[in-house]
C-alpha positions in Angstrom: 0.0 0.0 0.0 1.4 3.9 -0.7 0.9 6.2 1.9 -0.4 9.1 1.4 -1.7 12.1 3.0 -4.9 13.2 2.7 -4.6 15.5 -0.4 -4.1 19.4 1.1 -2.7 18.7 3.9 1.1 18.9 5.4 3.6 17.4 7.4 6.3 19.7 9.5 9.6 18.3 10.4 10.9 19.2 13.9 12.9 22.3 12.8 9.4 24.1 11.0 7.3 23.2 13.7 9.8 24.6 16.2 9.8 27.6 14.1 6.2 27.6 14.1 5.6 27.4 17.7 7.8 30.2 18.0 5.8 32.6 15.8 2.8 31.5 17.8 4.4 31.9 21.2 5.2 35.3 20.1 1.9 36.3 19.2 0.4 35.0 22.0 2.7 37.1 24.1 1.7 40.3 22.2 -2.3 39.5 22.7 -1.8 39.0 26.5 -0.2 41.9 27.0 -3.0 43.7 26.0 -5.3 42.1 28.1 -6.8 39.2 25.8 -7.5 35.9 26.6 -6.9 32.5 25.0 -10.3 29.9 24.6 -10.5 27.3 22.9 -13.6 25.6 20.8 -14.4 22.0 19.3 -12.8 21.4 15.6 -16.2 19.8 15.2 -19.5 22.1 15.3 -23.0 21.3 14.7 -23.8 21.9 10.7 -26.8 24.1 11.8 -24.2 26.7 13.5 -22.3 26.7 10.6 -25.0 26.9 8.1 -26.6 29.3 9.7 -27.8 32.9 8.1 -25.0 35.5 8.1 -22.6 32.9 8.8 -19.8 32.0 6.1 -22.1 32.5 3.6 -23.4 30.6 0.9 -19.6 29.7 -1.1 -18.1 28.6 2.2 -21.3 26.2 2.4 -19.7 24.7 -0.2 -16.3 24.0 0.9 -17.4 22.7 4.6 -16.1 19.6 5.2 -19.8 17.6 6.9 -20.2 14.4 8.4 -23.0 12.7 10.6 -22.1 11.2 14.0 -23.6 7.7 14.8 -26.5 9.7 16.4 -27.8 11.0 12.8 -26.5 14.9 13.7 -25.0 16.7 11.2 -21.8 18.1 11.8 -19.1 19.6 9.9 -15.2 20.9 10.6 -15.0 24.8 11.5 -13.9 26.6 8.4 -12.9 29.8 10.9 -12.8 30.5 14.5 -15.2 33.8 13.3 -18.3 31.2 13.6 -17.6 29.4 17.0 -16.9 32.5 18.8 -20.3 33.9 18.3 -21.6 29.8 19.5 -19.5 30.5 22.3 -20.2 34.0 23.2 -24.4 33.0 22.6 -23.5 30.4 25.2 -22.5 32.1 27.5 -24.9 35.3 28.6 -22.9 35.7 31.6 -19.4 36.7 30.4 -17.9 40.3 31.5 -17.7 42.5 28.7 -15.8 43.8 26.7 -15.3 40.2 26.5 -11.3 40.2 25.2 -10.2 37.3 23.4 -7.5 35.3 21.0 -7.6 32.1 19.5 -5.2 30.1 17.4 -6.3 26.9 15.6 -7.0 24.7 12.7 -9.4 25.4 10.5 -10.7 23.4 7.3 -12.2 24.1 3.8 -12.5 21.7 1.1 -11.7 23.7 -1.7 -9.4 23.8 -4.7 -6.3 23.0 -4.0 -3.1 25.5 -5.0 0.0 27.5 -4.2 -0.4 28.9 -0.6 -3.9 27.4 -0.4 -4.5 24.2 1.6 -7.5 21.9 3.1 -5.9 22.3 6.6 -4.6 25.5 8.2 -4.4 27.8 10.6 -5.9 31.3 11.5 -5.4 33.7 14.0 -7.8 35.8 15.4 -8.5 38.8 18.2 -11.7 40.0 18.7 -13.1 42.2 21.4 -16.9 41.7 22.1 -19.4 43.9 23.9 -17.2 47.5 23.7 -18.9 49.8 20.7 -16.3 52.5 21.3 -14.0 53.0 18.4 -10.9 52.9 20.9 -11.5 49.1 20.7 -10.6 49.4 16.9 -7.6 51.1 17.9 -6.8 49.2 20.5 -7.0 46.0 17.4 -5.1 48.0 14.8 -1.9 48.7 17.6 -2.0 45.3 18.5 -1.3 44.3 15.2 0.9 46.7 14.0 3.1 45.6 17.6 2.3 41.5 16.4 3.8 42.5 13.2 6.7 44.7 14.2 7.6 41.7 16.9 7.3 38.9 13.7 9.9 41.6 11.9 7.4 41.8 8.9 6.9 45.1 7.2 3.2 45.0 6.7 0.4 47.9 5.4 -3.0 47.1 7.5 -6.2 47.5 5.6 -8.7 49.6 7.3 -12.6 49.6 5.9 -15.6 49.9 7.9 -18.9 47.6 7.5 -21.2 51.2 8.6 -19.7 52.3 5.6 -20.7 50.3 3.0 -23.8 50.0 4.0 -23.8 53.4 3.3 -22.2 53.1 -0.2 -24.5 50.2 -1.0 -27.3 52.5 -0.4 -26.4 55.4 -2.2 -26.0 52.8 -4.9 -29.6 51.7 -4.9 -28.8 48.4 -3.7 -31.3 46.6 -1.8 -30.9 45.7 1.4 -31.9 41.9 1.0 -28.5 41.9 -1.8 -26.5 44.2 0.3 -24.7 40.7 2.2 -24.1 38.9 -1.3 -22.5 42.4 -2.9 -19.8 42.3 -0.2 -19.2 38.8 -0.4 -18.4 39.3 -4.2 -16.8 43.2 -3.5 -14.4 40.9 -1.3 -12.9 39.3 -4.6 -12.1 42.8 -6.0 -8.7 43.1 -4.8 -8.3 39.0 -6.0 -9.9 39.0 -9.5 -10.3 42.4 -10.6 -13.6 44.0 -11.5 -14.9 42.1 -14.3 -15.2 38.9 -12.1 -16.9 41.1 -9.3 -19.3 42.8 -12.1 -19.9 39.7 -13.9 -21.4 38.2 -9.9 -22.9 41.3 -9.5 -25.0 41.3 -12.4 -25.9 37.5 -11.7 -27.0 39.2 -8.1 -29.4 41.0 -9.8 -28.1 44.8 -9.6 -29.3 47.0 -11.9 -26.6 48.7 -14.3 -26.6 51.9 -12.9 -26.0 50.8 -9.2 -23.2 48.8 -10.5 -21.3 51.7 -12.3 -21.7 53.9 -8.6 -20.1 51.1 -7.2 -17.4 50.6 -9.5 -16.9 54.2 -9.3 -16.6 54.5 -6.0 -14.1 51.5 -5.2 -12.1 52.6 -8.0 -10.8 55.4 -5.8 -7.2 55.4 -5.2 -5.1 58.1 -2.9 -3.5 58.7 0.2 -5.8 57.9 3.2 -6.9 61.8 3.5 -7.7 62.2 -0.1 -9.6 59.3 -0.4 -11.9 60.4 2.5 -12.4 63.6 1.2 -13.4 62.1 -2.4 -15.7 59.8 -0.6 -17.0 62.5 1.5 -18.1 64.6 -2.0 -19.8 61.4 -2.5 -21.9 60.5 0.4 -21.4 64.2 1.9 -19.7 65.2 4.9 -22.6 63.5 7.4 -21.6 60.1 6.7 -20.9 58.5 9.7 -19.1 55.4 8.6 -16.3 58.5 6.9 -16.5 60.4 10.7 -15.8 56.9 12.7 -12.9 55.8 9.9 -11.1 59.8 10.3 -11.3 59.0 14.2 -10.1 55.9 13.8 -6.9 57.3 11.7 -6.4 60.1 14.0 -4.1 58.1 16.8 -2.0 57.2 14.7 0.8 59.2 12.9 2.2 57.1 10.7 -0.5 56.2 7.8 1.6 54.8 5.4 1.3 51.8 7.9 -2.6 51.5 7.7 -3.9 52.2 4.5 -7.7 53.0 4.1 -9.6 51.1 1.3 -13.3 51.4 1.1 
């Protein structure tokens, strides 16, 4: 028999893991000393969490690895750790909040396989739950920027703002009821380019003229200040999402680190 491993998946010899454990020893530093806290969920959920509305969406659906236990529930393997925090935090009415916390794991998508792109991996996330001042954004970006200065990688953060497209979406005349499926397929801008993201949006059902406003809009380029002021001629100088995004820049100095994109 040839042994094989199961296709997407990888093997680390003791030098790469060692160097792995490092990188997450590090980060797990960093996240501490700001005052988050490590939990840990089940690589197995219940399908119906995962498949729930607003979850991953419909094209993660796809990719989510599902079984059935010998009990006839449907389960399936996390394909983030976004999805089993809000399980755990639902779970759990009694936490403190802001609820701070980090979490490090495995995650799994059964999707096509290439360069960079496996079945098995890892993500990373903070989160801070329960806190709807906008210092909790800053306090995210920092932490970041620190993880990355501590990793020695000379990164540029991306900064949008989900208040703010909503906005755009409705200057644009796009319904609400489409508005989650246009930002699943804006999402792929950056990846595919705009005739990919047009091509969905037209299958979405968005008229022509909503579509060019979008186009238009996320075709903006510029230094962080330039772009804001462009958007504000757009949606005019009472749009909130553009107020909380200039407050957010504001504590820090150096923007060519965190680069606003709409």
């Amino acid at each position: 028999m040839e042994l094989q491993r199961a296709k997407g998946t990888r093997d680390f010899m003791p030098e790469e893991k060692i160097l792995r454990n490092e990188i997450v020893s590090t980060l797990k530093a960093i996240f501490e000393r700001y005052g988050f806290y490590p939990i840990e969920t089940p690589i197995l959920e219940r399908f119906s969490t995962l498949s729930a509305k607003y979850a991953g969406g419909s094209e993660i659906l796809k990719e989510t690895f599902k079984l059935t236990d010998q009990g006839g529930r449907q389960l399936g393997l996390r394909y983030d750790l976004t999805v089993p925090l809000a399980r755990f935090i639902a779970m759990n009415p009694t936490l403190k909040m802001p609820f701070k916390r980090y979490q490090i794991g495995r995650v799994f998508r059964d999707g096509p396989i290439k360069l960079g792109r496996y079945r098995e991996f890892w993500q990373c996330d903070a989160d801070i739950v329960g806190c709807k001042d906008l210092i909790a954004d800053v306090e995210i970006l920092q932490m970041a920027l620190d993880a990355f200065n501590a990793l020695d990688l000379d990164v540029i953060i991306k900064l949008n703002s989900r208040k703010l497209l909503d906005e755009i979406f409705a200057y644009a005349g796009v319904p609400k009821e489409k508005r989650i499926d246009a930002i699943l397929s804006i999402d792929k801008l950056e990846k595919f380019g705009w005739d990919y993201v047009e091509k969905e949006l037209k299958e979405l059902g968005l008229k022509e003229d909503a579509i060019k406003t979008l186009k238009d809009i996320f075709s903006i380029k510029g230094a962080n200040k330039e772009i804001i002021e462009n958007l504000k001629k757009i949606l005019g100088s009472d749009s909130e999402g553009l107020k909380e995004i200039e407050e957010i820049l504001s504590y820090f100095e150096d923007e060519k680190r965190i680069l606003f994109t709409p």
